[in-house]
N, C-alpha and C positions, 0 to 999 in steps of 0.2 A: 187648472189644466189648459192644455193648449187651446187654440180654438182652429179648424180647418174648415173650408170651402169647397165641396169638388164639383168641377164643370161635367157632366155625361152619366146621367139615372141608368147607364146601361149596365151588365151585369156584373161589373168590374164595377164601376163607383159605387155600385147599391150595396156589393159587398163590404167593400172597402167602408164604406160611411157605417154600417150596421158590426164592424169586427171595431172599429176604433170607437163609436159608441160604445161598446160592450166595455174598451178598453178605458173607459172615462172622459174621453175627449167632447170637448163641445161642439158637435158636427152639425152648423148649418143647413136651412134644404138646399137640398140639390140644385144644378141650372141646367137645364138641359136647351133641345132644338129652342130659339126662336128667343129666350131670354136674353136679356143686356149682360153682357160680360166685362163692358168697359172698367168698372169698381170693384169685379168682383175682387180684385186683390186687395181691399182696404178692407180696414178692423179684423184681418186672420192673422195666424200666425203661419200659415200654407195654403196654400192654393193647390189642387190637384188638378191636373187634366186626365179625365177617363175617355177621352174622348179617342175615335179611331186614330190609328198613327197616320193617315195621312192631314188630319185635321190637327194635328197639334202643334204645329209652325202656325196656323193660319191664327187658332184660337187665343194662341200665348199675344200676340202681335196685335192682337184686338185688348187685349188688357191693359191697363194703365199700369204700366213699374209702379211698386209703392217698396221704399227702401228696407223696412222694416220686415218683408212679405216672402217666403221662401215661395219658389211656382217650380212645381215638381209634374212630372209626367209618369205614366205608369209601363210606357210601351218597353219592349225586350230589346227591338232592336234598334233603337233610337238614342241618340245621347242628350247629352243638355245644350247643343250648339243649336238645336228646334225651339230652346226657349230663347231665344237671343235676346231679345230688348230688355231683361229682366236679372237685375244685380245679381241676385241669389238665385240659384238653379237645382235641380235636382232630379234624380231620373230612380226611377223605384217601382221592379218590377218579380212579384212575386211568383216562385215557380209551385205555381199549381195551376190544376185546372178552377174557373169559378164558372160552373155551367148554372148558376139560380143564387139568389142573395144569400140567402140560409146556409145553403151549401160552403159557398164561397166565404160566408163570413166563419162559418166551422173550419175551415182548411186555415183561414187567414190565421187564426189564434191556438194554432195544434202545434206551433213551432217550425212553420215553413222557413225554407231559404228564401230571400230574397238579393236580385243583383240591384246594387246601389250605385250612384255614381256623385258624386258633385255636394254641395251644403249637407254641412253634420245632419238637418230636419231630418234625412233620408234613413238616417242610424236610429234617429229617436223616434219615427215611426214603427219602422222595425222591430225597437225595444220594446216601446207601449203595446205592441201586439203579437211578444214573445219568440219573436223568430231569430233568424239567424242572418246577418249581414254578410252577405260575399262581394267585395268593389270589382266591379267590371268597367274598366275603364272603355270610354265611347268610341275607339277605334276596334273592340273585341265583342263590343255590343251586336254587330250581324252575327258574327258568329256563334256567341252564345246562345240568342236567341235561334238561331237554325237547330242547335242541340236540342232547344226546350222543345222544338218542334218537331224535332223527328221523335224524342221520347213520349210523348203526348201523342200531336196527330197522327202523327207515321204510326207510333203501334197499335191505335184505333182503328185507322183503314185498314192493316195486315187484318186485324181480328176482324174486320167485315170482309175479308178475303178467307180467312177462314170459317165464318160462317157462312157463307159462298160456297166451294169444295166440299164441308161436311154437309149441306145441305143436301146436296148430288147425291152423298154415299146413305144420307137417311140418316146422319145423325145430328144431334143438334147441337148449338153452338157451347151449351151449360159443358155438356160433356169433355169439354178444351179446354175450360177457363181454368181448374187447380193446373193443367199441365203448365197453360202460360206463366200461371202464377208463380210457379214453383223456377219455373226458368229466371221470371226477373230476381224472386231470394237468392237463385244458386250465383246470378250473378253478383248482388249485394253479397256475398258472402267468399264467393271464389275471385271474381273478377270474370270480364266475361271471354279473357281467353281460355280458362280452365272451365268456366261453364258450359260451353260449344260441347254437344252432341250432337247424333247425324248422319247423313250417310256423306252429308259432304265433307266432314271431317274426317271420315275414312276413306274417303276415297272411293266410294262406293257407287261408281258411275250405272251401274247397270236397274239400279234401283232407280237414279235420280231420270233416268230415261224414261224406265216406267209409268212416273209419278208425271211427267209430264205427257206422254202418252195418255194417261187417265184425264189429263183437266183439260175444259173445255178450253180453244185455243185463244179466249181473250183472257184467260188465269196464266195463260203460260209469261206472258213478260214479266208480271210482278212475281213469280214461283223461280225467276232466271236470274233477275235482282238480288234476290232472298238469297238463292247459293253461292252467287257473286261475292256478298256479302263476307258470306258464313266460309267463301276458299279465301278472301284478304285478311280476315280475321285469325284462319289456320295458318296462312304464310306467314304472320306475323310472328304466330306463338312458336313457329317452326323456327323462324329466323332469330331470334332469340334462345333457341336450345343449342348445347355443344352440337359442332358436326357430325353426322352420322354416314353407315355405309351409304352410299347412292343402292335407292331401290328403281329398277326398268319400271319406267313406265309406262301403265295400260292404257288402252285406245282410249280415246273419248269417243262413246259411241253414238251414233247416227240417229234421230228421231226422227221419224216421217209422223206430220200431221195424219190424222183420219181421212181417209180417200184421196191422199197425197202419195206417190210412188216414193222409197225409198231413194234417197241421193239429191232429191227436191228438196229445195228449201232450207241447203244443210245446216245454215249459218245461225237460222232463227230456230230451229227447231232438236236443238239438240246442246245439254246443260253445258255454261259455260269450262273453257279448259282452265284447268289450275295454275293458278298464280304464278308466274318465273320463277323457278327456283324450287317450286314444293310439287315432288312426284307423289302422284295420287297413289294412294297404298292400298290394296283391294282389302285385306286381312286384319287391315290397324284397326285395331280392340278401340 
């Protein structure tokens, strides 16, 4: 079996090291703050850097090239142009969350995706620990990793935004979670222009006014985002259906902040207008 090296005991290499043990590999101890990393690329067949991404230019450049030695990194949005001094490169970056070793080594071997880039090593990782390889080449690597980011962090914070709001109204956040749940299936299943329900897909300005009326005024920019969102998503799915009659479109109505006069503040304070092109439909089912 292979044998591998990884530089950072933080909760990505712990994983990492603890799913490819599982998977047979002869995984060396860890190196972490304060160890000699000069060797660390002799007698392995890979080297991994778990290390943060801004450290992984600095840490590859401290290791001595060894010809025979793949030096692989884990970060999403980084390519292998960070291992420069180093024959063989590779970049291998698994899309799940690893919030604790255990965890992270259960996710590693459940058949994740991961984005590969550079030396075959990166595929036979992947293989050994049954996942699925998808090549991101290192100019698409910002981007993809922004993706892993908004599906992850981003819907984390909203759900701390929403247990925020419910908290207000007295109810607790369990009581949300099949709803949320049920939205990410309808989208694995619809797609998430046929998933979108809402009042912003109807067009239902008078509500959306409400609901921002209701939250307290530091909830209102992430609640403004949110519909933003959910009218470029509807323009989309619009722009894509055959042409329809034009329907007149209804005001966007005016939100006054709490002890704010009506016509104050109009710009911040009232849900954004719909997209060019998509008349907001008060009726649309």
């Amino acid at each position: 079996m292979p044998t591998i090296r990884i530089v950072g005991p933080g909760r990505a290499g712990r994983s990492l090291a603890t799913a490819l043990g599982h998977a047979g590999w002869d995984v060396l101890p860890l190196l972490g703050r304060g160890d000699p990393v000069a060797d660390a690329a002799q007698g392995v067949d890979a080297l991994v850097l778990a290390t943060p991404d801004d450290a992984i230019a600095g840490v590859a450049a401290a290791v001595r090239p060894r010809a025979g030695t793949v030096v692989a990194h884990l970060a999403g949005s980084l390519g292998t142009d960070v291992l420069g001094p180093h024959p063989r490169r590779a970049a291998l970056h698994p899309l799940v969350a690893l919030p604790d070793p255990d965890t992270g080594a259960r996710r590693l071997l459940s058949g994740a995706t991961f984005a590969v880039a550079g030396d075959a090593m990166a595929w036979d990782i992947v293989a050994a620990l049954g996942g699925t390889p998808v090549e991101v080449a290192d100019e698409d690597r910002a981007a993809y990793h922004a993706a892993a980011c908004i599906a992850a962090n981003h819907v984390v914070a909203l759900l701390g935004q929403v247990e925020r709001v419910a908290r207000a109204a007295g109810v607790p956040l369990d009581a949300f979670l099949p709803l949320a749940a049920s939205a990410v299936e309808d989208v694995g299943r619809l797609g998430s222009r046929r998933a979108l329900t809402g009042p912003a897909t109807r067009g239902d300005w008078d509500t959306l006014a409400r609901h921002l009326r209701a939250l307290d005024p530091q909830e209102r920019s992430g609640y403004r985002a949110g519909v933003g969102l959910a009218l470029q998503l509807t323009a989309s799915a619009a722009s894509a259906r055959p042409p329809s009659p034009a329907v007149p479109a209804a005001p966007v109505p005016e939100v006054a902040a709490p002890g704010v006069a009506a016509g104050e503040r109009t710009a911040r304070d009232r849900p954004p207008a719909p997209a060019p092109g998509r008349a907001p439909v008060a009726a649309q089912a």
